[in-house]
C-alpha atoms as one frame of an Amber mdcrd trajectory, in Angstrom:
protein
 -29.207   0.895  -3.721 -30.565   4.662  -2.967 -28.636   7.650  -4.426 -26.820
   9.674  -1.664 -25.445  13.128  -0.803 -22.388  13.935   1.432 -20.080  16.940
   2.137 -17.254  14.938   2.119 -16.900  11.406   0.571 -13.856   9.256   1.696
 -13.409   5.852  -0.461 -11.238   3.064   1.872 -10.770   2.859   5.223  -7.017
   2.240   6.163  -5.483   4.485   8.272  -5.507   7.370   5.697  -8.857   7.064
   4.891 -10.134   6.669   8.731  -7.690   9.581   9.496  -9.245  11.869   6.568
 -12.802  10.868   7.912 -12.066  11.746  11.334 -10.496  15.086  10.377 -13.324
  16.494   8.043 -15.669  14.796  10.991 -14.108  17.204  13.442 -14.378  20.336
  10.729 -17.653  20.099  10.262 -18.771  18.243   7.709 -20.895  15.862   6.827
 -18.651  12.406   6.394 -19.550   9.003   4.711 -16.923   6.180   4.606 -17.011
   3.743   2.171 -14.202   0.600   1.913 -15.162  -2.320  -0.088 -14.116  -4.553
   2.773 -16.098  -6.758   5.311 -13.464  -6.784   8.176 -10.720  -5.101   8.886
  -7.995  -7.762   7.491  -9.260  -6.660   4.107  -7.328  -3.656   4.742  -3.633
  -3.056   4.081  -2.979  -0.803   7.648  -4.248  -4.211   9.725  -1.271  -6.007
   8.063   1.552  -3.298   8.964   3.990  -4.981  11.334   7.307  -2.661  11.743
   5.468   0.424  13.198   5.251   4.288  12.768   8.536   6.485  12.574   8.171
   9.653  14.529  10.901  12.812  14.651  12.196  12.619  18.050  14.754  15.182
  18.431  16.649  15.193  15.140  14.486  15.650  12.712  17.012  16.720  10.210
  18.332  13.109  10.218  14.839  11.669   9.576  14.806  13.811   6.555  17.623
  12.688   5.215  16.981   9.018   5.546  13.648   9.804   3.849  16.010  11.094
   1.264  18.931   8.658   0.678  16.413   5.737   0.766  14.412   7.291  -2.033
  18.069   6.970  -4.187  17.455  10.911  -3.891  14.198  11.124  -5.472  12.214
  12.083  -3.094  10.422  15.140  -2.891  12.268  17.513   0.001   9.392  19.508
   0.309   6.977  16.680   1.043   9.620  15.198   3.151  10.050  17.863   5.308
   6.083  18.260   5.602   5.753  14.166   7.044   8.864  15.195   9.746   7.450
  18.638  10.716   3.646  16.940  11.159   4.955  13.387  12.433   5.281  13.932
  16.519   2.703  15.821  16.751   0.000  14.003  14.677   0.839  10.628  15.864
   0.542  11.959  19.782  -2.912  14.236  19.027  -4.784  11.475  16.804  -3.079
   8.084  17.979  -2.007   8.553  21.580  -4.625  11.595  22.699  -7.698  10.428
  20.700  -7.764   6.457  20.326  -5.609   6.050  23.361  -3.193   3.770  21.681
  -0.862   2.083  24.081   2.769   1.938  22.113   5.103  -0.571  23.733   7.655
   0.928  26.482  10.890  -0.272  28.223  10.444   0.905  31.468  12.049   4.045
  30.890   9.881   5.144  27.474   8.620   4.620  24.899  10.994   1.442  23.612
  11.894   2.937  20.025  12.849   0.599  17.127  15.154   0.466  14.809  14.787
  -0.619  11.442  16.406  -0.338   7.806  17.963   2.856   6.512  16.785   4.561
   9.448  20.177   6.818  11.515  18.659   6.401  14.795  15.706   4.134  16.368
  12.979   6.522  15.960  10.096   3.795  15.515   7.504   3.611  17.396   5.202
  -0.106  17.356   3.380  -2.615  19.246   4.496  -6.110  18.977   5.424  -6.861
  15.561   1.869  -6.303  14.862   1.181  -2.255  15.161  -0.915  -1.663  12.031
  -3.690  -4.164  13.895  -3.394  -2.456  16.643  -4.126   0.868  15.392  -6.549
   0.229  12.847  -8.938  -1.782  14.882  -9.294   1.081  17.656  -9.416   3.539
  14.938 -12.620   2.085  13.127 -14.375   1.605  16.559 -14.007   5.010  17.342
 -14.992   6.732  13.765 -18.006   4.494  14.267 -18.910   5.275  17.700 -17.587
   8.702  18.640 -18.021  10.680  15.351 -20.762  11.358  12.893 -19.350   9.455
  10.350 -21.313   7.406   8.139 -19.274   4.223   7.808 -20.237   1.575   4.924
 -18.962  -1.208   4.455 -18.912  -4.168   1.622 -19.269  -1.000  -1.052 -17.019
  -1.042  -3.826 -16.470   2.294  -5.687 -16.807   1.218  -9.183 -16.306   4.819
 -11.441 -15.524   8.295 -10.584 -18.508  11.158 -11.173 -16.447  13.562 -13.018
 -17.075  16.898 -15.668 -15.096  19.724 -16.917 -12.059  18.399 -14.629 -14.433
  18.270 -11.261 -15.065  15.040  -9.679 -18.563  15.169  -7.958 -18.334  11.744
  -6.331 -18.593   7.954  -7.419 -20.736   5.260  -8.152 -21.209   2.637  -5.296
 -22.081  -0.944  -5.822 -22.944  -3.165  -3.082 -25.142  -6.906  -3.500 -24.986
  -6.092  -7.365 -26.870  -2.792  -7.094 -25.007   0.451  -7.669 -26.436   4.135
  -7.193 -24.517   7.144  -7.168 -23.034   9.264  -4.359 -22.533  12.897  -5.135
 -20.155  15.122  -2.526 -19.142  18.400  -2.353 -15.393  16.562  -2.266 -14.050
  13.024  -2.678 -11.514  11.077  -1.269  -9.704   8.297  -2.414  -7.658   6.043
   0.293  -8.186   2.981  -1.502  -4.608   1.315  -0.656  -2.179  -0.686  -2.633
  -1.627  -2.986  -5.838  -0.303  -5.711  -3.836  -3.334  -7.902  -5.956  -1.723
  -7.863  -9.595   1.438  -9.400  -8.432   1.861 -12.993  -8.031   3.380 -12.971
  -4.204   2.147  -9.652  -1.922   2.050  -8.891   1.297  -1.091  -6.890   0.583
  -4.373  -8.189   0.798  -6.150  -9.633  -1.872  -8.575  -6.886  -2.593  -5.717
  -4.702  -3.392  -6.420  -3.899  -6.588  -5.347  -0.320  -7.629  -9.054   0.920
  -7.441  -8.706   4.091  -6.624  -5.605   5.088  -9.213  -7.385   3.545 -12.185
 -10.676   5.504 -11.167  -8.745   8.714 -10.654  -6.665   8.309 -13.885  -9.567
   6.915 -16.098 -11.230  10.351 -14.750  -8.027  12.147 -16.627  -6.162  12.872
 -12.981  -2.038  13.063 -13.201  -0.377   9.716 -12.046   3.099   9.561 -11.541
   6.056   7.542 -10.301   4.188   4.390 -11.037   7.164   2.128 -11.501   8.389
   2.322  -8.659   6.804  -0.421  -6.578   8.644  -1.870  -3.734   9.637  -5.536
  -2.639   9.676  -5.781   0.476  12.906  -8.682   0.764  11.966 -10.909   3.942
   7.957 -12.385   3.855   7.881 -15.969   4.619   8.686 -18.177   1.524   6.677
 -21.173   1.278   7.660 -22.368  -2.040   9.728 -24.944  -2.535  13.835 -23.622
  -3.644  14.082 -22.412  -7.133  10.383 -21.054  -7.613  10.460 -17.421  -8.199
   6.306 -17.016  -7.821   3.865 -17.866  -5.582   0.292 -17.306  -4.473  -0.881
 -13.885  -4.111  -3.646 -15.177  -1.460  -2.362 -13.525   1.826  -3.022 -16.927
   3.543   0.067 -18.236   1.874   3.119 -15.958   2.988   3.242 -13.672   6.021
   5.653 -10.163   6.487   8.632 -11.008   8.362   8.883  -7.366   9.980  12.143
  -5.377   9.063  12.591  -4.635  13.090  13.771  -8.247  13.311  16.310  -7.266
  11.112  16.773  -3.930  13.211  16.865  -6.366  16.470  19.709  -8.285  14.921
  18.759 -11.072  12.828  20.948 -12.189   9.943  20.462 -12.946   6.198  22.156
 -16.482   5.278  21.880 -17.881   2.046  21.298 -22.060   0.998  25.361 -22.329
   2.232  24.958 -20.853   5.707  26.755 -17.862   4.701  25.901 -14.239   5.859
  25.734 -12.436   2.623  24.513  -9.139   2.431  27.912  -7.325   3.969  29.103
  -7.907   0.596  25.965  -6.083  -0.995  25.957  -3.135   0.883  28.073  -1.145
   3.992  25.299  -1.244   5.878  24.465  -4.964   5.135  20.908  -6.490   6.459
  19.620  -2.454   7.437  20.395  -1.151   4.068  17.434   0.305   1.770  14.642
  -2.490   1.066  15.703  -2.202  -2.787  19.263  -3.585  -2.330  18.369  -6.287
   0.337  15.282  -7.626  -1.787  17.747  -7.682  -5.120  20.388  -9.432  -2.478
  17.985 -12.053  -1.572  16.761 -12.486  -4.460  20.341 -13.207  -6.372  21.219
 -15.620  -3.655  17.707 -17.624  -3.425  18.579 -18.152  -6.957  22.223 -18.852
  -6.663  21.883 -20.949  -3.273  18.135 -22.464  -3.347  17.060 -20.714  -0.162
  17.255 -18.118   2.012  16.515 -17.796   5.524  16.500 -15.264   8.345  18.602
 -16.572  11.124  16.507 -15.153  14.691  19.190 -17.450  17.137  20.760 -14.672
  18.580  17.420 -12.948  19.485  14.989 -14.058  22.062  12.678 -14.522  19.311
   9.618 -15.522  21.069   9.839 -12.905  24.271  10.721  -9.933  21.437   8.389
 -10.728  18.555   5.514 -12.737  19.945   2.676 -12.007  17.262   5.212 -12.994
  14.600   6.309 -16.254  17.325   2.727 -17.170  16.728   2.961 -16.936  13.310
   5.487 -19.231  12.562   4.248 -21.776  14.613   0.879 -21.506  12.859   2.962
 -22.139   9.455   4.969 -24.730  10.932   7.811 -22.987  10.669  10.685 -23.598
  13.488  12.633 -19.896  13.684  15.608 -21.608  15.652  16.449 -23.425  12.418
  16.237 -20.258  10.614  13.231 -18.406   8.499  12.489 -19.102   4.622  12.202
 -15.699   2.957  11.436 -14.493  -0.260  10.732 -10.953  -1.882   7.264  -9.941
  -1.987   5.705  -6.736  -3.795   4.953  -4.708  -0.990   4.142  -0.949  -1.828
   3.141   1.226  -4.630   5.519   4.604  -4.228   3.883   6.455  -6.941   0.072
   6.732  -7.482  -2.512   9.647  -7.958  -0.083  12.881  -7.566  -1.336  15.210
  -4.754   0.179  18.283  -3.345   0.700  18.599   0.745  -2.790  18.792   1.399
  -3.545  15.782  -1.033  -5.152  17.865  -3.463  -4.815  16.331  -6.851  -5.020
  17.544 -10.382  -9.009  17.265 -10.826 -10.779  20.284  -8.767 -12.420  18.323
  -5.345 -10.451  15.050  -5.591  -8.209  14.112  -3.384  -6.101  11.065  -2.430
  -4.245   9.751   0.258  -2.283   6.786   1.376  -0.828   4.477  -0.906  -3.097
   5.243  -3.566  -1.740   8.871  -3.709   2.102  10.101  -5.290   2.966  12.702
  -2.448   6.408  12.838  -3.169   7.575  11.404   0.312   8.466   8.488  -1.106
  10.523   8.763  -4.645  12.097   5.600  -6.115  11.774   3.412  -2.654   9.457
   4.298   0.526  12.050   4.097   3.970  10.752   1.644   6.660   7.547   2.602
   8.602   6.767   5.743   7.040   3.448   4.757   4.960   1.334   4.844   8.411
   2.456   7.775   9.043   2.151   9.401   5.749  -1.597   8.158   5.774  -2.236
   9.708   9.115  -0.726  12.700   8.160  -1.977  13.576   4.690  -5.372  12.095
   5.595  -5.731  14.670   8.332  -4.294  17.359   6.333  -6.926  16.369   3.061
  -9.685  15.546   5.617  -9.722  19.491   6.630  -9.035  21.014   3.063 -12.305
  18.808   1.976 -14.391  20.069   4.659 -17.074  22.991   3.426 -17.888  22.182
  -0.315 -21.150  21.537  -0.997 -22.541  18.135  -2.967 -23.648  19.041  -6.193
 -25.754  16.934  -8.825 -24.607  16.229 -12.129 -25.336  13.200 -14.673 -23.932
  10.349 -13.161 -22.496   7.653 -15.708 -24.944   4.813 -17.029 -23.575   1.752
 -16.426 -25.758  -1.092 -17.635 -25.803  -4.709 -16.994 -27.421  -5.951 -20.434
 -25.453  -9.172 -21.459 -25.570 -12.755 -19.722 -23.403 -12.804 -16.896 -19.775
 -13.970 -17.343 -18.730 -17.400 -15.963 -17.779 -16.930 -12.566 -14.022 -17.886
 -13.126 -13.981 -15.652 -15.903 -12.488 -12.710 -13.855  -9.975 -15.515 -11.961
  -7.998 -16.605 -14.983  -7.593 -12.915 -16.170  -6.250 -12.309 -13.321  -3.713
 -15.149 -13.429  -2.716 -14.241 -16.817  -1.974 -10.620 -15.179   0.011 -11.176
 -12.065   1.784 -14.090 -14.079   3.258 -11.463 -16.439   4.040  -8.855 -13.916
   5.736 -10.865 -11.746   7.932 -12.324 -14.707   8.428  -8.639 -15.965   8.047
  -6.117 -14.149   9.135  -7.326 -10.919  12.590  -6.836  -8.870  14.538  -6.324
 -11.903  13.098  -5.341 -15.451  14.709  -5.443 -19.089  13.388  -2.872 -21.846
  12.389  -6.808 -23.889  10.229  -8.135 -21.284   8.567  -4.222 -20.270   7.657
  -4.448 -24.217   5.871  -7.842 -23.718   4.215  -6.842 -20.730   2.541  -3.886
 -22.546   1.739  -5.933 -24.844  -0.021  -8.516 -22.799  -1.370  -5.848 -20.585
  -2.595  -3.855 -23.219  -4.951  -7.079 -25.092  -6.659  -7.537 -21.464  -7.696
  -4.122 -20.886  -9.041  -4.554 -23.956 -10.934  -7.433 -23.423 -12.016  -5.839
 -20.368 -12.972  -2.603 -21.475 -15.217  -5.161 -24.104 -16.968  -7.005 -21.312
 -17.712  -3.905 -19.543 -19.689  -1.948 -21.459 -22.741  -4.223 -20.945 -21.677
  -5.723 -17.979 -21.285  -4.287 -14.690 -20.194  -6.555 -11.898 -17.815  -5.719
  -8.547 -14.961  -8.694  -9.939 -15.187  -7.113 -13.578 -14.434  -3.882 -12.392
 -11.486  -4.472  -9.799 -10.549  -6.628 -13.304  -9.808  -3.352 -15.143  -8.698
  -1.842 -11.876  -6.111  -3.938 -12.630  -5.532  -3.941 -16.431  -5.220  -0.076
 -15.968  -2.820   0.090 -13.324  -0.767  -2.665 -14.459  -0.271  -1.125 -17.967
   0.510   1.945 -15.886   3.235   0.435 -14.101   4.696  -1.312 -17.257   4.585
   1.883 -19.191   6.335   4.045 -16.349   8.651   1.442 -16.178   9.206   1.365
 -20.254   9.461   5.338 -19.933  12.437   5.643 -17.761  15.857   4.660 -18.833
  17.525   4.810 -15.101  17.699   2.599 -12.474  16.410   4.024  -9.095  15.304
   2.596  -6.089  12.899  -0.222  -6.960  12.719   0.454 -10.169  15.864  -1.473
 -11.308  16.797  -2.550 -14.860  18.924  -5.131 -16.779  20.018  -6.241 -20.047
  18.088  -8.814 -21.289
């Protein structure tokens, strides 16, 4: 693999990455793209169902259901910078640009409505809008813009001195080079990989906020990571974990909620009226806990579609049941699943972060948007906008060379299910302790786990350097980030929820 040069060098391409290409595209500079992924399913944005919220004409009341979903932890400055940029970025970049085709009711555009939202403000496509954005969006950065788009390259290790990040070292068919820009990006998604159920995909491995925090970068609000409370459940009753492989649970999209559909436990009983006033559309947090209580109580829950016309309203998701065997007229089997990292790399409102020429965006970053627990269809659009808004700050530096880091590949390579069963070990303890609901005992263990594979890991890597080895301590490092966070803060908020033991 050659050593490159770039004015601007954007790691991931989700939505917030794509959207920071674009804009630093359009300002001038010179742009390469790099995402680890061979398609776009690899990608967290393909797998968004609900949709993008947008301000309408109240955007007052969109701030304050960004606010009272956090639990009041969100950031009102960063709030009111997602609803001031929302309308207007979605219409210039989604609906001007890529020409995407929301759905309408004759009338409009047909607005959802969805959890802890005041008014139906969302805008979607099928049940399915994330595919349906990204897909036009990486044809386009290919074939309309100067962008240098690669793909199958994993960013293994930031290029960082004195508190400046110069770029990163790229590994693709077990080569690795470096690639030095005058600013870097990081969009590298979620964590949805180190728990045992997600509906992430699987190469969701916290990349880019172990990169930027082994670099020395501020990370914050790591433990809050949300459950999101209906994704198919195709565990028998009574099991609390399942496969992380995408292939084994699917989102059941809050709109269905938002549409009408009703949470019954293993009696038939409607339940969550006696959780919360706002029962099935109150904050994910509550109705994940809810579901979670009764599953355990009851054996099963199940989302109960009858009084919808499931199949004419949700088709994609029609499709996907069928394709599971699943018959929604009997009701769907749902379970939590980890669903989004709130915290990450902390960024200011052009996604600046603490280290001089790196920024982040999308899930990987901590904008502030989000707090304790993210409201419903907002991570699109906080990609789009603080990818466009990083994408332009990032534009103009120059790529400068400095000594990259040596990473050498000495010792015998390790068996190949070496980096497999670490990774059981991992998501087996987070999902036992730092899951829905934590107790100071089990955050204790979990460091302690944690803590004896990173250092394996850190062991194996000095003479070893391998894609699998290094999403491994990806993982170890974010995961002990998460437990710590978690370990740090004595009140319940949001996702972040504790018990006595």
């Amino acid at each position: 693999m050659e050593q490159q040069e770039t004015d601007v060098l954007v790691i991931g391409a989700g939505i917030a990455g794509l959207s920071a290409a674009l804009a630093a595209d359009q300002s001038g500079a010179d742009v390469t793209l790099v995402t680890k992924a061979e398609r776009p399913e690899d990608a967290s944005t393909w797998w968004a169902q609900g949709g993008i919220a947008v301000t309408r004409d109240h955007p007052e009341t969109f701030r304050e259901d960004i606010l009272t979903a956090s639990d009041g932890t969100a950031d009102p400055d960063a709030a009111e910078v997602l609803v001031e940029h929302a309308t207007d970025t979605v219409e210039e970049v989604l609906v001007d640009t890529l020409d995407i085709e929301f759905d309408t009711n004759g009338t409009g555009y047909d607005y959802g409505q969805e959890a802890a939202h005041d008014e139906a403000r969302i805008l979607h496509i099928n049940a399915e809008t994330g595919k349906h954005i990204h897909v036009p969006f990486l044809n386009y950065v290919a074939a309309e813009t100067d962008v240098r788009l690669v793909q199958d390259t994993a960013s293994l290790e930031l290029i960082s001195h004195e508190g400046r990040v110069y770029g990163a070292m790229l590994e693709r068919d077990g080569d690795w080079a470096p690639a030095f820009a005058g600013a870097t990006v990081l969009a590298t998604g979620g964590i949805g990989a180190l728990y045992p159920r997600s509906t992430n995909p699987g190469g969701a491995t916290g990349d880019g906020v172990a990169m930027a925090a082994l670099a020395g970068a501020d990370v914050e609000d790591m433990e809050y990571v949300q459950f999101h409370p209906t994704a198919y459940d195709p565990d028998p009753p009574g099991v609390e974990t399942g496969s992380q492989d995408s292939d084994d649970t699917f989102l059941v999209s809050e709109a269905v909620r938002g549409e009408g559909g009703i949470l019954r436990n293993g009696d038939g009983e409607r339940f969550m009226p006696g959780y919360h006033e706002d029962a099935e559309l109150a904050p994910r947090d509550v109705v994940a806990r809810a579901v979670r209580e009764e599953r355990a109580d009851t054996g099963v829950v199940t989302l109960d579609v009858s009084s919808l016309a499931f199949t004419e309203e949700f088709p994609d998701l029609a499709e996907k049941c069928a394709s599971y065997g699943v018959d929604p007229s009997t009701g769907i089997p749902i379970a939590p699943a980890q669903h989004f990292l709130c915290g990450g790399v902390a960024v200011d409102d052009r996604g600046r972060s603490s280290l001089d020429r790196l920024y982040a965006v999308g899930e990987c970053s901590r904008t502030g948007v989000h707090g304790a627990n993210r409201l419903a269809s907002t991570s699109l659009l906080e990609g789009l906008v603080w990818g466009r808004r990083a994408g332009r700050d990032a534009a103009g530096y120059d790529p400068e060379q400095v000594e990259a880091p040596e990473l050498l590949d000495r010792d015998p390579a390790l068996p190949p299910a070496f980096a497999s069963e670490k990774f059981h070990r991992l998501r087996r303890v987070m999902g036992e302790e730092v899951g829905i609901e934590r107790t100071p005992g089990g955050l204790s263990r979990a460091q302690g786990v944690l803590r004896r594979l990173k250092g394996e890991v850190d062991a194996y890597i000095r003479t070893r350097t391998a894609r699998s080895l290094y999403e491994l301590r990806s993982a170890s490092v974010v995961t002990l980030l998460v437990a710590r966070a978690a370990a740090e803060n004595s009140q319940s908020a949001g996702c972040h929820y504790l018990v006595e033991a």
